[in-house]
MARLOZA-829797 format. One line per 3 residues: number of its first residue (from 0); for each residue x, y, z of C-alpha. Coordinates in steps of 0.001 Angstrom, whole numbers, plus 524288, in hexadecimal, padded with zeros to 5 digits. Layout:
NUM = X Y Z; ...
***
This chain:
0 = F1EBB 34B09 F870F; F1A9F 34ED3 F7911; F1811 34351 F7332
3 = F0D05 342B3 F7C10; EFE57 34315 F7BA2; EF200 347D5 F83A4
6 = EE595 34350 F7C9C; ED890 346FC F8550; ECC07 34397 F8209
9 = EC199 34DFF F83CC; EB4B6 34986 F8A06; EB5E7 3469E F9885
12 = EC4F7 34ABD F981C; EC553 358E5 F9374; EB9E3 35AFE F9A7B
15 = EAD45 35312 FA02C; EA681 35582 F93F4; E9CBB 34A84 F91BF
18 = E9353 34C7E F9CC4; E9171 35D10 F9CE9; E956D 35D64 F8DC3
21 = E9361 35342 F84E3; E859E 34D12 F8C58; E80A4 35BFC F8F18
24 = E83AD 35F0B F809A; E7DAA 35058 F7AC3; E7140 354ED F8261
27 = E6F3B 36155 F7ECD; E70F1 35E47 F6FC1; E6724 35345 F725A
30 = E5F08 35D98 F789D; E601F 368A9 F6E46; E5C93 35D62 F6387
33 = E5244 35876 F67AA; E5660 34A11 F6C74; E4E01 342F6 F74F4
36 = E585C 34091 F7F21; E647E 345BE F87FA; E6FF9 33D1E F8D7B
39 = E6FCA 33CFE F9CAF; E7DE5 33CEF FA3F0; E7D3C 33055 FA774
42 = E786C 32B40 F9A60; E82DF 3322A F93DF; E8EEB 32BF0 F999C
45 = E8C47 31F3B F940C; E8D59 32544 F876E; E9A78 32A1D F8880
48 = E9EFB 31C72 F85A1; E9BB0 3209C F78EF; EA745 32A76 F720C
51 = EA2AD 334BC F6AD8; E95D0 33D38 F6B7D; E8FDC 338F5 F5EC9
54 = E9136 32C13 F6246; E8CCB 32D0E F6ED2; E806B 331D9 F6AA0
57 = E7D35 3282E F5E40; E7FFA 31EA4 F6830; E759D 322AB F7080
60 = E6B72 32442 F657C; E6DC7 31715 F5F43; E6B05 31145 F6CBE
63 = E602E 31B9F F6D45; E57AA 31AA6 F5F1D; E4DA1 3219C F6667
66 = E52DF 32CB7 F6D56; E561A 331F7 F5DEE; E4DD7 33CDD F596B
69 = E42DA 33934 F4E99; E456C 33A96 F41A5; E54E5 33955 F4286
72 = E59A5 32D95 F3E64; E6718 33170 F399E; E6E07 32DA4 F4608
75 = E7BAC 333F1 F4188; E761B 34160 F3E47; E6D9B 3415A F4CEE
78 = E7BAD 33D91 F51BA; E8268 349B9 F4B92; E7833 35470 F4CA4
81 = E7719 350B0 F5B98; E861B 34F62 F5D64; E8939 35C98 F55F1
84 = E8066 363DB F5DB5; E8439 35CBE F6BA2; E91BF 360CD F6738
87 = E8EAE 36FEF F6556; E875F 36F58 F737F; E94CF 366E6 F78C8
90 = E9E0E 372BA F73A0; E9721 37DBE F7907; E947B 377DB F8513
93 = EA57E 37732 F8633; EA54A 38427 F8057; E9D2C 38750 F8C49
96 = EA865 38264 F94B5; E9E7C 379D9 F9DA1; EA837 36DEA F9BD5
99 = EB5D8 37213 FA390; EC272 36A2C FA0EE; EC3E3 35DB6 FA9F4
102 = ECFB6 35F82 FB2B2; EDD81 35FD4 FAF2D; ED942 35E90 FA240
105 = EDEA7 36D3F F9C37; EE9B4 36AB0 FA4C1; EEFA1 35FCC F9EE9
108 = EEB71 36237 F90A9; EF553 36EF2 F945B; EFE2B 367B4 F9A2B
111 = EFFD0 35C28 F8E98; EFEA8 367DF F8450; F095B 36F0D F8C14
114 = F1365 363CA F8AB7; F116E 361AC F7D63; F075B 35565 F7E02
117 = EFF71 3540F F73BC; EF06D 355D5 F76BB; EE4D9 35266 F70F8
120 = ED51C 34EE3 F73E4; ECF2F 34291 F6EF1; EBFAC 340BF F703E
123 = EB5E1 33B2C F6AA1; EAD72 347B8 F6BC4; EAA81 3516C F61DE
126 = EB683 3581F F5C7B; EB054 3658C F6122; EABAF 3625F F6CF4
129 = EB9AA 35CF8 F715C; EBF52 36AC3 F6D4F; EB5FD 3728A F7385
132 = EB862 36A8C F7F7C; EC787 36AE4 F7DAB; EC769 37B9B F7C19
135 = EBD86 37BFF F885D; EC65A 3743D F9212; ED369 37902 F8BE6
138 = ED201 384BE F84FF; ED601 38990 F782A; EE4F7 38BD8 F78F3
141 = EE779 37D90 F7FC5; EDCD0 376AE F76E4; EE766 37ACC F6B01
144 = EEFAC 37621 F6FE3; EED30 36772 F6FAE; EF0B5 35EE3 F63CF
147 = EE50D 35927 F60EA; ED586 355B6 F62C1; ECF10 34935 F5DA4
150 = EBF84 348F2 F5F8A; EB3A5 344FF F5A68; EB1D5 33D8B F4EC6
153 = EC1CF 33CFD F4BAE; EC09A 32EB7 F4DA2; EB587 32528 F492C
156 = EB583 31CFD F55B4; EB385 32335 F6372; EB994 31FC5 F6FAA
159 = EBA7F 316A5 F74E4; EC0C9 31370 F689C; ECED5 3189B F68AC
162 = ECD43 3201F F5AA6; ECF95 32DA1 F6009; EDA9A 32A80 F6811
165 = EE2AC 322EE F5E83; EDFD6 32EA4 F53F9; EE3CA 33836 F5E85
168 = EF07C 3300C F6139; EF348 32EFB F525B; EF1A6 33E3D F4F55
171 = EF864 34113 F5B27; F0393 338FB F5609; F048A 333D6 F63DA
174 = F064E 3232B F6884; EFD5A 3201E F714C; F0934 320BC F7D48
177 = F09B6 32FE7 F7BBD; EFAEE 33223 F7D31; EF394 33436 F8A12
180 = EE450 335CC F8992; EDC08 33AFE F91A0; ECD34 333FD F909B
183 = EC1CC 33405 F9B28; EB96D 328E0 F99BD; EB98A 31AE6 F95BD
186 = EB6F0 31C94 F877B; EC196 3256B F850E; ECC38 31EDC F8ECB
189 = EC966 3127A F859D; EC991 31968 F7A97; ED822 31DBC F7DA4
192 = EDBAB 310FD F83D1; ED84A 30A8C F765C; EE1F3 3145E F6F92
195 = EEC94 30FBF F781D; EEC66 31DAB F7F7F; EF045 321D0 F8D72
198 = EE577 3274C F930D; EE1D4 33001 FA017; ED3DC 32E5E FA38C
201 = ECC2C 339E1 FA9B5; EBE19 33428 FAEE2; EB45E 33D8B FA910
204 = EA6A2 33E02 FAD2F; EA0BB 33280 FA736; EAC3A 32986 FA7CE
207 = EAC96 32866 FB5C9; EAAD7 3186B FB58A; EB256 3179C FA94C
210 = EBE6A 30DDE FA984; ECA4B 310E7 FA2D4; ED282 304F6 FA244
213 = EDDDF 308DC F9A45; EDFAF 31676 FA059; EEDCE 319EA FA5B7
216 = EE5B3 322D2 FB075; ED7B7 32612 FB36E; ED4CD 332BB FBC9D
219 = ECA63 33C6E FBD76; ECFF7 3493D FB894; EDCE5 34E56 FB545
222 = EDB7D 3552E FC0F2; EE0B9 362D7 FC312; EEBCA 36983 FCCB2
225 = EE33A 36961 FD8F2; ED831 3604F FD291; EDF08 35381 FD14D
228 = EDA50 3476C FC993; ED58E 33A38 FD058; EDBC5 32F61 FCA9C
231 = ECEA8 3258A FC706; ED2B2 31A48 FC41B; EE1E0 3139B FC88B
234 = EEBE0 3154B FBDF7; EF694 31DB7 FB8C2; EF5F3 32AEF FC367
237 = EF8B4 33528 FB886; EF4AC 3404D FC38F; F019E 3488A FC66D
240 = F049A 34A45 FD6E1; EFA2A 354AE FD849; EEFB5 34B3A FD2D5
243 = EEC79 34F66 FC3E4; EF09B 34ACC FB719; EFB5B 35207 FB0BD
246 = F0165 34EF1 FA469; F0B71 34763 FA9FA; F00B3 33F7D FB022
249 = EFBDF 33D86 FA20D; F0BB7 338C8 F9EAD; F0A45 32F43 FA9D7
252 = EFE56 32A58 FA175; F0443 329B3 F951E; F0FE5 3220A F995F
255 = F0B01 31755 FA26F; EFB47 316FD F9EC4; EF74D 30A03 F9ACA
258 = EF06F 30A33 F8E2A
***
């Protein structure tokens, strides 16, 4: 089972991170500059359709012309100043360790790691914000030991688009039949789907009414021994006889998904 791979995206799947990270940190750098607004819950789940933080937010101030501060006009360098210093708030609120590892997730990062699958992250986020994430939820010594992490602005187009999958499948060396991917949400799922991928959906937060039409299964965790994982939607059952997803689960995935 080495010429295998576990690719997991980070957002929602490592660890419900949009809703107490991402939105707490967007507000607070809105706050601490001086902007004339904050992003409510609700509001903010819309948004996700969007990938990526920066353009997330020059989405929302294009449709919002008046909601910029006076005076700056230069649209890209509002963009970056805000975005740099949301991402310094984002990383110390992970440093804080206020955003724990969804289930079964350091489990079976272990487990592909420990039989010799390749593993690597692929997000649209930030490139530190996905490691600070990754060393919060796994630690150090595991975190080295995975192959690979593609983030932030590695790729021109975001998901949806299938850019950072098909990079991570060419510098992993991998065809698409020996990668499984783990995504959360609609955007992501389609984003693999269009790469040709295998994926495992685990409904995070704000995906909860998301469809995922090419997914080989679709539950709400990886579940845990003695915290198993409720299978969402009918498909492949990639939970082992004690109800969570192992990595032969993931196997199961990989070799009759549909795609």
């Amino acid at each position: 089972m080495r010429d295998r791979a576990l690719v997991l995206d980070c957002d929602g799947v490592l660890a419900e991170t949009e809703k107490d990270g991402h939105l707490v940190a967007f507000n607070r750098a809105f706050e601490q500059l001086g902007l004339p607004f904050r992003w409510s819950v609700e509001e903010y789940g819309p948004m996700l359709r969007i990938g990526g933080g920066k353009e997330r937010l020059r989405a929302y101030l294009e449709a919002h012309p008046e909601r910029r501060p006076a005076g700056r006009r230069d649209l890209d360098a509002l963009v970056r100043e805000v975005h740099k210093l949301k991402s310094e708030i984002y990383v110390e609120l992970v440093r804080s360790g206020s955003l724990p590892a969804r289930p079964g997730i350091p489990r079976v990062i272990g487990e592909a790691l420990d039989a010799g699958w390749q593993v690597a992250c692929a997000s649209t986020s930030a490139t530190a914000s996905v490691e600070a994430v990754l060393r919060s939820v796994l630690g150090e010594p595991q975190r080295a030991r995975m192959t690979a992490v593609f983030a932030g602005d590695v790729v021109k187009a975001k998901k949806p688009a299938p850019d950072v999958y098909l990079l991570t499948a060419k510098e992993l060396g991998r065809k698409p039949s020996e990668i499984v991917v783990i995504e959360d949400s609609q955007v992501g799922a389609a984003a693999a789907a269009a790469a040709q991928l295998t994926h495992v959906v685990t409904v995070s937060y704000y995906a909860a009414d998301d469809s995922f039409p090419a997914a080989a299964s679709v539950v709400d965790s990886l579940g845990d021994p003695g915290a198993p994982a409720v299978t969402v939607r009918a498909g492949i059952d990639v939970r082992n006889p004690q109800g969570f997803v192992d990595l032969d689960g993931l196997e199961t995935a990989l070799q009759r998904g549909a795609r």
